[in-house]
Backbone bond lengths (Angstrom), bond angles and torsions (degrees), N, CA, C in turn:
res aa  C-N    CA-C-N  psi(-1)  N-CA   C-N-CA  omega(-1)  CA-C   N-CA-C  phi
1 X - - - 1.467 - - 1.521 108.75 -
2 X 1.652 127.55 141.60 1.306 119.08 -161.11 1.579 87.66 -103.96
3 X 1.383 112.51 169.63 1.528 130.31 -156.99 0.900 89.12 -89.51
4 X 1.524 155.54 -16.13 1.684 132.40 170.76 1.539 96.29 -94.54
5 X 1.179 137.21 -3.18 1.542 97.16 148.33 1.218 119.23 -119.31
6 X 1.417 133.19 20.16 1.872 129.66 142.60 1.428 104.58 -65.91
7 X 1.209 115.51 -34.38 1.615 122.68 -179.11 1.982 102.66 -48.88
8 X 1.588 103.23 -49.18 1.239 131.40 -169.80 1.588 104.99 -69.58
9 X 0.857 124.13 -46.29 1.239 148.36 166.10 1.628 121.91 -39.86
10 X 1.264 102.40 -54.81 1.570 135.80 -171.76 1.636 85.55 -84.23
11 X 0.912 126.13 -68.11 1.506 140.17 -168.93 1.991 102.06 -50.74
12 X 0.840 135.40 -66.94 1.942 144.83 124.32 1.429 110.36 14.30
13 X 1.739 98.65 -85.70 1.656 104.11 -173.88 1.642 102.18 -59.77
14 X 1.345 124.93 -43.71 1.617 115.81 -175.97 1.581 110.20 -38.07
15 X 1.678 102.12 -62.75 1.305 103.97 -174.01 1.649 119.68 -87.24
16 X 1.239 137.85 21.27 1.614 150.36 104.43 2.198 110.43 -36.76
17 X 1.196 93.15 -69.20 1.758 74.30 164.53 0.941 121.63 -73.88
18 X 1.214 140.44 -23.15 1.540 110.16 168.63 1.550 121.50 -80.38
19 X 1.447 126.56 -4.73 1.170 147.48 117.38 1.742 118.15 7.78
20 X 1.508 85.76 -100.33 1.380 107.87 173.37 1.100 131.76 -54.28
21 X 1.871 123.55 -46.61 1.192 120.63 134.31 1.449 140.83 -1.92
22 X 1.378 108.95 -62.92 1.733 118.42 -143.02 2.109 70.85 -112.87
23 X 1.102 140.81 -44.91 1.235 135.40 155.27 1.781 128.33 -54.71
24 X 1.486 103.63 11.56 1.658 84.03 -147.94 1.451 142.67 -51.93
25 X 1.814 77.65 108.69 1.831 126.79 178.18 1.854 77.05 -91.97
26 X 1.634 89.71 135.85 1.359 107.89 163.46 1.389 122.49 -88.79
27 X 1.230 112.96 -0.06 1.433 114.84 177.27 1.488 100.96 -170.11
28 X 1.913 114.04 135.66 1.004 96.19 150.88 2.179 108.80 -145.15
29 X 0.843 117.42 157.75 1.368 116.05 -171.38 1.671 114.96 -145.20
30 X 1.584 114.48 152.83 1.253 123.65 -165.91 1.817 103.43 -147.50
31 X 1.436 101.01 164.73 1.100 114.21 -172.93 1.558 112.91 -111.14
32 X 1.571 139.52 126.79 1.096 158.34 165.08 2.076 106.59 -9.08
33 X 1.640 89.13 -70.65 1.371 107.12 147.30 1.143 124.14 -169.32
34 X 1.288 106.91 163.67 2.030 99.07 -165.96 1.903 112.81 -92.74
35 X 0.933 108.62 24.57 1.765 103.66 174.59 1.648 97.61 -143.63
36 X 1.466 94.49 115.43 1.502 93.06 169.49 1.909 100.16 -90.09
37 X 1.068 143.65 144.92 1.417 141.97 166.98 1.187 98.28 -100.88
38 X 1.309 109.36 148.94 1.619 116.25 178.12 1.848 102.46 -138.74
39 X 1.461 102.00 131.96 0.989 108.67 -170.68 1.438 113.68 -112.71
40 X 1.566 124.32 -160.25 1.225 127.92 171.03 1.677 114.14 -77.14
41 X 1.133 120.88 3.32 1.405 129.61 172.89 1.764 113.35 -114.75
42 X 1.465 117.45 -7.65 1.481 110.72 -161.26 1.795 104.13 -56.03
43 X 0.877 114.72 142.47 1.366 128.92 155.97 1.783 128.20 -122.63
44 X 1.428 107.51 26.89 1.090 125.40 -169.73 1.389 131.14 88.54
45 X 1.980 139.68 -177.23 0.791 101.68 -164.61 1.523 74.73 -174.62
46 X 1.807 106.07 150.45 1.573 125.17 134.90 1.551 132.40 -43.12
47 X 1.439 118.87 145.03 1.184 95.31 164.24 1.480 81.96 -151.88
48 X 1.340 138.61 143.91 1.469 154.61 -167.54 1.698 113.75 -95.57
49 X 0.776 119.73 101.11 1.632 118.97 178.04 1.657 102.04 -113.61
50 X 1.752 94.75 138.97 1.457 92.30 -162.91 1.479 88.82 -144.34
51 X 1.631 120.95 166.78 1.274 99.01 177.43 2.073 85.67 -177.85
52 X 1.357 88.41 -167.73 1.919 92.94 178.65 1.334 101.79 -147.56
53 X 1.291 117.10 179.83 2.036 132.52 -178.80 0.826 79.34 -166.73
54 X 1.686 100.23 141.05 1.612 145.54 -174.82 1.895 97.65 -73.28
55 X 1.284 134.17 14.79 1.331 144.41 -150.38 1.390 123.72 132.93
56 X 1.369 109.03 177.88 1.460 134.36 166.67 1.659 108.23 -24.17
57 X 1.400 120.23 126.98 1.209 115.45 148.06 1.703 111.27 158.71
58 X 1.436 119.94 -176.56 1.547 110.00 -172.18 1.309 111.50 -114.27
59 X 1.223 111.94 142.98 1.734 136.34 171.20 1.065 135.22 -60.88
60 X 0.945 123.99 78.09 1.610 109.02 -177.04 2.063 108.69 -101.63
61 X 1.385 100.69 138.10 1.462 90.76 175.41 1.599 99.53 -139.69
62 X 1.627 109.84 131.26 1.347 118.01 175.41 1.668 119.36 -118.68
63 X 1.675 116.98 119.68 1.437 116.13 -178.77 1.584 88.31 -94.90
64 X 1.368 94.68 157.23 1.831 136.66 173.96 1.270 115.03 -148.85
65 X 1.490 104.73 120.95 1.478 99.51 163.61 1.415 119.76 -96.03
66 X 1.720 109.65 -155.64 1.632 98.09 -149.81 2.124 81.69 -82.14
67 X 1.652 91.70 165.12 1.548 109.66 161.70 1.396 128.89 -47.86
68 X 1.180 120.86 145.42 1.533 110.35 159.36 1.303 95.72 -170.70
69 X 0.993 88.40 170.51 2.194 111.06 -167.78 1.780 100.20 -101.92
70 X 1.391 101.85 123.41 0.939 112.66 170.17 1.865 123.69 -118.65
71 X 1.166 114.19 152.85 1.757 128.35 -176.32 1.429 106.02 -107.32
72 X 1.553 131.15 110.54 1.269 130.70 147.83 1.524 129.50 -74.48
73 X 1.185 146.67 118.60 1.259 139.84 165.70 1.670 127.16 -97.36
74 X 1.092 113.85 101.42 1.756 82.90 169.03 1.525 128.13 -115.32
75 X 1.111 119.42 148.03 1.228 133.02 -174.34 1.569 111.80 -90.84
76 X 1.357 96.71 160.80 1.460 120.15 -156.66 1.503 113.07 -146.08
77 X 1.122 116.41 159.51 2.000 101.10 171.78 1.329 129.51 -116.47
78 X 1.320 109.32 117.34 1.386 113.31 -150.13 1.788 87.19 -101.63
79 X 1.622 119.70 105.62 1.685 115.25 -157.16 1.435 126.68 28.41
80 X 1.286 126.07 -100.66 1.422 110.19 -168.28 1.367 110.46 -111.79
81 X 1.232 114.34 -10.95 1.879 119.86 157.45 1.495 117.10 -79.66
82 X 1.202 133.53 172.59 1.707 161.24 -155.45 1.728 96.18 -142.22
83 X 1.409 111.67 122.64 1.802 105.84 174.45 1.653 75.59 -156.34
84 X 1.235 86.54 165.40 1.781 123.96 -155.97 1.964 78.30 -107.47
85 X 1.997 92.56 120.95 1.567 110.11 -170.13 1.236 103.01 -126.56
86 X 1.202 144.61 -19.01 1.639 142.96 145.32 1.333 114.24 -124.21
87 X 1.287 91.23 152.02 1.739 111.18 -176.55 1.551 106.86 -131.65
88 X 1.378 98.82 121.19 1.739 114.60 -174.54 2.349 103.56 -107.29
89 X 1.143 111.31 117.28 1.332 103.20 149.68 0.955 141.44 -115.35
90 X 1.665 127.71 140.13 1.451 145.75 -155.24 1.826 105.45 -95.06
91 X 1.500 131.20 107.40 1.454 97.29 155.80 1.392 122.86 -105.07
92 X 1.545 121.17 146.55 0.998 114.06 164.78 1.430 127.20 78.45
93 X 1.449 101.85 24.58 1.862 128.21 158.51 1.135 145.72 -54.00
94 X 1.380 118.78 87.15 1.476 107.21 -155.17 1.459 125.82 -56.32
95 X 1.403 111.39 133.03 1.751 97.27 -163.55 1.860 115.22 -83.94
96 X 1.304 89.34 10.08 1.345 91.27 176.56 1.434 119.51 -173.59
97 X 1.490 104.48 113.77 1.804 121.64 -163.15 1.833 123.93 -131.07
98 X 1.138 95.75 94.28 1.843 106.91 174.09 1.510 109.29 -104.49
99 X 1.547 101.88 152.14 1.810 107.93 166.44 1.147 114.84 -134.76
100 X 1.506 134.52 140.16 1.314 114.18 -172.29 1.621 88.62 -155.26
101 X 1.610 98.58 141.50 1.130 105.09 -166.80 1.781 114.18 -141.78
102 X 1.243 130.89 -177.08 1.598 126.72 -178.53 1.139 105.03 -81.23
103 X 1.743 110.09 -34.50 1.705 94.78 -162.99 1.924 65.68 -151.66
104 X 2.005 94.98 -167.41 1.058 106.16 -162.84 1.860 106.15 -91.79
105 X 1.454 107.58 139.96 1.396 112.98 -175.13 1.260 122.89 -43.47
106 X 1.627 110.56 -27.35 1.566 110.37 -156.20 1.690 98.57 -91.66
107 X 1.481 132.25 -14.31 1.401 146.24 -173.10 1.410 102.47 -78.40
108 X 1.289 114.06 -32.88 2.073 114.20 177.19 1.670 110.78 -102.76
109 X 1.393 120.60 -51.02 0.826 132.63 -146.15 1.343 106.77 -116.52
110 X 2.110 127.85 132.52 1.481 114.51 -165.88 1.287 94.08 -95.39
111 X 1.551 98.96 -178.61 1.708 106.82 178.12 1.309 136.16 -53.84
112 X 1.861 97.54 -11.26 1.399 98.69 -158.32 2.017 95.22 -110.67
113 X 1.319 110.91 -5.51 1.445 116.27 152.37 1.036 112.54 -74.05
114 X 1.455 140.13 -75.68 1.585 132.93 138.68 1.297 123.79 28.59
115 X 0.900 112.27 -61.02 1.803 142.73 -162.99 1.755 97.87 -89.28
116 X 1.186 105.45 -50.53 1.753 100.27 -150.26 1.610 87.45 -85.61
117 X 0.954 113.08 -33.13 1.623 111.53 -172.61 1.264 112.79 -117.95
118 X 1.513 111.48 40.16 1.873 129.38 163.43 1.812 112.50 28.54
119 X 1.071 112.01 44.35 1.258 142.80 136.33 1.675 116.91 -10.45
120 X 1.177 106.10 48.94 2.180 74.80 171.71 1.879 81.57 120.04
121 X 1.014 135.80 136.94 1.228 145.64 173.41 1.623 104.87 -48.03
122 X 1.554 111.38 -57.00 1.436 114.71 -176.59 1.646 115.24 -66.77
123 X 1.452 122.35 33.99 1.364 140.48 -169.99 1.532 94.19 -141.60
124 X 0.943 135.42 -29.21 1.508 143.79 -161.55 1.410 104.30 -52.50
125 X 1.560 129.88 113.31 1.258 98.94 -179.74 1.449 105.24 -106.40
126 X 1.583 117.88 158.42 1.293 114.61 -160.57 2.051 109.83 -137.62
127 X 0.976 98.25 117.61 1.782 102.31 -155.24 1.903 100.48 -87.86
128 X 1.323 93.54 99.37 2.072 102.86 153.89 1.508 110.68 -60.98
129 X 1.252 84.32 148.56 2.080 106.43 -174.99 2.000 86.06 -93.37
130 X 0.843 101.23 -35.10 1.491 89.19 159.79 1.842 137.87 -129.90
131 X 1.430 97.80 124.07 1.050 96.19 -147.17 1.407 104.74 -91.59
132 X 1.186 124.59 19.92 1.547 134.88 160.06 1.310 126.68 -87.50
133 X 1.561 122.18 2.48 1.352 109.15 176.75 1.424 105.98 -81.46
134 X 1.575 116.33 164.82 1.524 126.23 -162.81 1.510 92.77 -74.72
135 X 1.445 107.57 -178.21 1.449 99.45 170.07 1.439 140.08 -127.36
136 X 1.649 92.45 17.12 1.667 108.60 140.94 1.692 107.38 -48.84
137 X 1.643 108.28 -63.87 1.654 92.87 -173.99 1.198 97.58 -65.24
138 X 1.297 152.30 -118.70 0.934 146.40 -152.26 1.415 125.14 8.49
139 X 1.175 136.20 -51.42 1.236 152.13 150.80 1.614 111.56 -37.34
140 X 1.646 99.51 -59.73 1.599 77.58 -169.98 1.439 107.27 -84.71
141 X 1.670 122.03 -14.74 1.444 74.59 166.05 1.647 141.10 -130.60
142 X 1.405 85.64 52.62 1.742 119.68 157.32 1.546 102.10 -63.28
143 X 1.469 103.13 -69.67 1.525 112.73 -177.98 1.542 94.02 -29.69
144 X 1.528 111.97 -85.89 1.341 111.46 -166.57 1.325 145.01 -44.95
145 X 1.383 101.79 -13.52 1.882 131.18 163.61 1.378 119.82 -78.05
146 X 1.630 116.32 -31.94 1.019 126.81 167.44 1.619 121.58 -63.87
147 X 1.607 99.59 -43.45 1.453 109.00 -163.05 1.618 94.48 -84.80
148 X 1.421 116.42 -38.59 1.637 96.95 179.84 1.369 111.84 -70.51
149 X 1.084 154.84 -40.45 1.175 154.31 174.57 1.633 108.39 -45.85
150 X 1.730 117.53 -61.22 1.305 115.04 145.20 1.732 134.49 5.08
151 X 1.572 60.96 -77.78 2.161 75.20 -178.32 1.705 108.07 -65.92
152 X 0.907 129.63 -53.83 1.591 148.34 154.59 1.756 105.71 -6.37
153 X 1.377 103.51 -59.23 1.495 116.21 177.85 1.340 92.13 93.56
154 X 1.730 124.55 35.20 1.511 112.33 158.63 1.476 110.51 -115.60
155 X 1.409 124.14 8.67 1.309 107.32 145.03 1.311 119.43 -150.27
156 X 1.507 116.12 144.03 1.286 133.29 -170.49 1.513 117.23 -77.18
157 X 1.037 106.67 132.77 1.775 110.67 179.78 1.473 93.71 -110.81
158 X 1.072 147.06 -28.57 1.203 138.70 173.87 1.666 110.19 -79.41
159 X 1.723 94.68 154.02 2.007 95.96 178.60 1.033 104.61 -114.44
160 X 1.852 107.22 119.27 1.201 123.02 -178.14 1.689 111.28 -57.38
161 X 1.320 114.86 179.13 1.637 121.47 -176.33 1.216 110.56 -100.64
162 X 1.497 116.59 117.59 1.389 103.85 154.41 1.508 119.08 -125.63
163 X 1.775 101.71 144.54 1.234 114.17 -143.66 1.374 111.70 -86.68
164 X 1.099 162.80 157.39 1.661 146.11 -141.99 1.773 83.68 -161.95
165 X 1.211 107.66 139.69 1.550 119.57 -177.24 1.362 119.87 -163.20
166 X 1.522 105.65 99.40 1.834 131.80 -168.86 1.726 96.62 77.58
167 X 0.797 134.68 32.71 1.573 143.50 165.46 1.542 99.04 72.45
168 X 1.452 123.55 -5.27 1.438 113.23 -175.31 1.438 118.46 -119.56
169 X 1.215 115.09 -27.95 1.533 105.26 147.46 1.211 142.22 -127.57
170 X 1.773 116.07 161.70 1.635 104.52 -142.85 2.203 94.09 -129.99
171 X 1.037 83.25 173.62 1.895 88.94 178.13 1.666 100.40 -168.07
172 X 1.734 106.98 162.54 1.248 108.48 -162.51 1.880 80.22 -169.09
173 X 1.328 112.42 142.52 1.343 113.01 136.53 1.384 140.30 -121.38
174 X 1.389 100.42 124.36 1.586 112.12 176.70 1.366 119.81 -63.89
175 X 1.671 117.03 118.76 1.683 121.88 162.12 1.223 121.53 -88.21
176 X 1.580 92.50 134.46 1.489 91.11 157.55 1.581 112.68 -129.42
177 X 1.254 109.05 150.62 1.710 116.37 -172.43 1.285 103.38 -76.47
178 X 1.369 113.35 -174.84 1.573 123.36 -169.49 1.620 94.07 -82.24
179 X 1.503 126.97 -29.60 1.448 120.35 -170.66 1.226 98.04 -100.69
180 X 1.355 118.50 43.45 1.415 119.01 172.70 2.217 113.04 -48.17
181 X 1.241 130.80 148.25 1.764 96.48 168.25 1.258 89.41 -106.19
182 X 1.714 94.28 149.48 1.830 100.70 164.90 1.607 108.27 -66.73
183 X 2.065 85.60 -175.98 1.665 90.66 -166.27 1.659 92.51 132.00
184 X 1.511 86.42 168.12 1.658 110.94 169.58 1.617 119.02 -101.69
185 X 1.442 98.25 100.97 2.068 105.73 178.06 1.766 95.11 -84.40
186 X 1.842 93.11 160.52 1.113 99.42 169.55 1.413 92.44 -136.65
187 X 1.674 105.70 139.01 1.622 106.17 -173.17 1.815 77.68 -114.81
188 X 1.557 95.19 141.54 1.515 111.39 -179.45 1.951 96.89 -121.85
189 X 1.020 77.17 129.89 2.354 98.41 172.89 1.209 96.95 -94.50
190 X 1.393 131.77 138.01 1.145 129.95 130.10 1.246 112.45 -123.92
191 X 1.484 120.34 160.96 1.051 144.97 -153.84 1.669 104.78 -121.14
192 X 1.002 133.58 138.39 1.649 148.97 -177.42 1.072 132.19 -149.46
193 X 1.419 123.41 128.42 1.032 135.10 -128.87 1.698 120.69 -179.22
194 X 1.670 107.43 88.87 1.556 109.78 -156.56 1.228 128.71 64.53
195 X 1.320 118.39 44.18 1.517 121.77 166.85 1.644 89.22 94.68
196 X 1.262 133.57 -12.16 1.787 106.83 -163.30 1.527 97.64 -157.28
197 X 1.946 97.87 160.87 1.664 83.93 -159.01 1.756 99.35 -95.00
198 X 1.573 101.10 136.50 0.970 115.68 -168.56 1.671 114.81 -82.12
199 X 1.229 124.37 -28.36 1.698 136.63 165.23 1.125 119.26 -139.73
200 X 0.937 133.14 173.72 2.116 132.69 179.00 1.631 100.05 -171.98
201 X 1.046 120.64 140.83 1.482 125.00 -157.04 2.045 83.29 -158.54
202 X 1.294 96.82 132.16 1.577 117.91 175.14 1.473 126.20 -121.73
203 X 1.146 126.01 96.68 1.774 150.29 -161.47 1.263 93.92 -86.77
204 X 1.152 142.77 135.29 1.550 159.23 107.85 1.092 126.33 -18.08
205 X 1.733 156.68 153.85 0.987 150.16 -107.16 1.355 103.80 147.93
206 X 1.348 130.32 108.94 1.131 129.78 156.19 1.698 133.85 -107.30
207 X 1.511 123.99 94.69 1.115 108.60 161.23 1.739 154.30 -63.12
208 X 0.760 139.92 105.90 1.965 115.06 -156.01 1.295 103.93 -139.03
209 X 1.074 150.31 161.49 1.188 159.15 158.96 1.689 115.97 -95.13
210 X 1.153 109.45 129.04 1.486 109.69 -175.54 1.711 130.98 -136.58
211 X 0.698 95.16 144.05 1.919 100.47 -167.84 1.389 114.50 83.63
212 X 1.157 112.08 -154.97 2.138 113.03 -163.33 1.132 104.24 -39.82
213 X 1.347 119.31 -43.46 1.582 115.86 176.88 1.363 144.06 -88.72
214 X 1.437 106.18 7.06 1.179 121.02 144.22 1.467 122.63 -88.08
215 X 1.648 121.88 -25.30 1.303 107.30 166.59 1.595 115.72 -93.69
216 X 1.371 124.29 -12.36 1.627 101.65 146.44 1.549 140.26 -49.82
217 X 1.601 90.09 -44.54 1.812 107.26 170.74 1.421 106.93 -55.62
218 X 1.332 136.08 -39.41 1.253 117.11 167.18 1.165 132.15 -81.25
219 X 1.211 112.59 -7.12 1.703 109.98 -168.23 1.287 91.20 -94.18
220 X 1.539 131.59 -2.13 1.453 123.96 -164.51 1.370 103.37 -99.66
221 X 1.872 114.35 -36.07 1.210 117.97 174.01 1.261 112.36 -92.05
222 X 1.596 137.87 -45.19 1.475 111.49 166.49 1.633 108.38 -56.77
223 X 0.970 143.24 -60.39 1.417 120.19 -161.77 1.776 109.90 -121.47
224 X 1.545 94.56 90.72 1.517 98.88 -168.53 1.477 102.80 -79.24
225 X 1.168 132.75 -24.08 1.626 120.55 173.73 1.476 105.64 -76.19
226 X 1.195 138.70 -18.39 1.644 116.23 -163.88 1.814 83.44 -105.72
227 X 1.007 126.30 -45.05 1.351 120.83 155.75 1.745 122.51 -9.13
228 X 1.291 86.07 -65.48 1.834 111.71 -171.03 1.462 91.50 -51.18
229 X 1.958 115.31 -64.59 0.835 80.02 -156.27 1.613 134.58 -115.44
230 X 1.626 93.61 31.04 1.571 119.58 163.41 1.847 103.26 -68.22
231 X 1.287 116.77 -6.41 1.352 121.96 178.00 1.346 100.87 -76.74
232 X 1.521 105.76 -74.73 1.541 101.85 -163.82 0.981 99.59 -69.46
233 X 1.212 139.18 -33.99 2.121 111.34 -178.01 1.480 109.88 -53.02
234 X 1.396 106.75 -33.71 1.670 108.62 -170.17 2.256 102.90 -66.74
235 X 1.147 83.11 -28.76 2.066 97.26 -169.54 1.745 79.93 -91.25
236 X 0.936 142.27 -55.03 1.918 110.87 -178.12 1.145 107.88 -67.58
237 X 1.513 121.03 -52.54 1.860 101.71 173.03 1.492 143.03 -49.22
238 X 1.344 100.18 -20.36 1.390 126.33 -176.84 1.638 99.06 -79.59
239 X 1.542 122.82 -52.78 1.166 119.06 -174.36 1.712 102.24 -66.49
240 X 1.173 111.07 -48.42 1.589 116.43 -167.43 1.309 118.81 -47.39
241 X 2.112 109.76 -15.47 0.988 102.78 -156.21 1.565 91.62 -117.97
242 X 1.404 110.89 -15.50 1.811 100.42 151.95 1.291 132.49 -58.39
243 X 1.472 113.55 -41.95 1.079 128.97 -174.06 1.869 101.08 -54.63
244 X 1.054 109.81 -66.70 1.125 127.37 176.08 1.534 117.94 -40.36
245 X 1.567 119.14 -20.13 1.575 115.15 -155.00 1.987 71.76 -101.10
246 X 1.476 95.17 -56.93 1.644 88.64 -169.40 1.374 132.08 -51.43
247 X 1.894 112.53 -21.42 1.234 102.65 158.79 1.606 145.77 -66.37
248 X 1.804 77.58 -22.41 1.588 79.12 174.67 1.416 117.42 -97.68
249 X 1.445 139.44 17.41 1.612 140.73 122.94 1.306 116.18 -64.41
């Protein structure tokens, strides 16, 4: 981020505290800007969250993206083939979850704040379509939803930094990777303060994809068969037309 707009930034949160102040709102916070666009070049991106408290106290800020239902399978070896031997479903998983905070959650905040306000990945709560499996499975394959997503780079097990300056105003930047998914995130602040959270304020977030590659992305998901097969004509013409260059060298 270049120094005339943290400058800009700084300049924002001032007048948010004096805001909050002359309101006293114990907290209030804003976003850099709320639509990241993602194009045929994105490779990911910053996004600046900045904000103030009426005083003393700790930060916590958590992004989520939108829900969706997810299917686990795992495979097994049935002799000399691999086939998919349980099937686990997820509803309503956020596809994308960071926390980032001043200091560490467990030093302000008890387990059972932690808990109620999914705090920390290992707080995450995560809803089976059936709610009868034991909870060995269940467990493991949370673990395993966790860790692929992990690897993915859509969710963070580490707590990002957020930076606290004269105890009243604070900043943090939010990542997102190049496989960011679109949709509407909501990044939630809370504020803490003596064992309990003293304000929480929830910002909006827009992801979208825009230009050629947002109207390929749709023509692929509204109409995935004529899609398909504007593909392969494009992959036989394409070959037809190597074939063709190399005969004539």
């Amino acid at each position: 981020m270049s120094a005339r707009l943290f400058i800009l930034a700084l300049m924002c949160a001032a007048g948010l505290t004096r805001a909050a102040s002359a309101q006293t709102v114990p907290l209030v916070a804003d976003l850099e800007n709320h639509l990241v666009a993602i194009t045929t070049g994105f490779t990911g991106t910053n996004v600046l969250l900045f904000g103030a408290t009426d005083g003393p106290g700790d930060v916590v800020i958590l992004v989520r993206g939108p829900g969706e239902d997810i299917t686990l399978r795992r495979k097994e070896r049935f002799g000399p083939i691999w086939a998919n031997a349980d099937t686990v479903e997820f509803r309503d998983v956020p596809s994308f979850y960071s926390v980032a905070s001043n200091g560490e959650p467990e030093d302000f905040a008890s387990f059972r704040l932690r808990e109620r306000y999914q705090i920390g990945l290992e707080n995450l709560r995560l809803t089976f379509e059936d709610q009868g499996l034991s909870a060995d499975v269940q467990s493991e394959y949370r673990d395993a939803l966790l860790r692929l997503n992990q690897d993915r780079n859509l969710y963070n097990a580490e707590i990002g930094r957020v930076s606290l300056l004269a105890n009243r105003l604070f900043r943090t930047e939010l990542h997102f990777p190049a496989n960011v998914p679109t949709g509407i995130y909501f990044v939630e602040i809370y504020l803490f303060r003596n064992g309990d959270v003293a304000s929480a304020e929830i910002v909006p977030l827009s992801i979208s994809k825009i230009g050629i590659g947002a109207e390929v992305y749709d023509f692929a998901h509204k109409l995935g068969p004529l899609y398909g097969l504007v593909a392969i004509i494009i992959a036989v013409l394409a070959g037809w037309a190597a074939e063709a260059a190399f005969r004539r060298t």
